[in-house]
Phi, psi and omega in degrees: 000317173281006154266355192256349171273357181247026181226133163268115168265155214252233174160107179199166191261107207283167200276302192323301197240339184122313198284144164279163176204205226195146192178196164214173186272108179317328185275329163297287169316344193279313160327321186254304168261079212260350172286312179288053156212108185272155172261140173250180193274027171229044172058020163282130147286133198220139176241166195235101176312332194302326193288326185289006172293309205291328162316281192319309218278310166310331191257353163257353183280295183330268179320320175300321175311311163302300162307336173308303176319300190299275182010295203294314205287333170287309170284010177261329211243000000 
């Protein structure tokens, strides 16, 4: 959880087309996870999303423990 509160998702439009599309910031990750982020050759920074499912999957675990927690404290009170 406390790596995933230190990543912004993003909104931005890509230059080649235009389009819009959703994201995190390579330079930002790079910072917190510097193995998932590769440079390619034309000097563009990429990020390997695959790898963040295992953060988000631990940080949805996290949480569920917690609503378990309220859940239990509302029903004993």
């Amino acid at each position: 959880m406390d790596i995933l509160e230190q990543i912004t998702g993003l909104s931005f439009n890509w230059k080649s087309d235009g389009v819009k599309s959703y994201g995190v910031s390579a330079q930002e990750i790079e910072k917190i996870l510097p193995e998932i982020v590769r440079t390619r050759d034309d000097g563009l920074k990429g990020v390997n999303y695959l790898n963040l499912i295992a953060f988000l999957t631990e940080a949805i675990k996290d949480l569920k423990k917690d609503v378990s927690k309220i859940k239990d404290h509302i029903n004993i009170n």
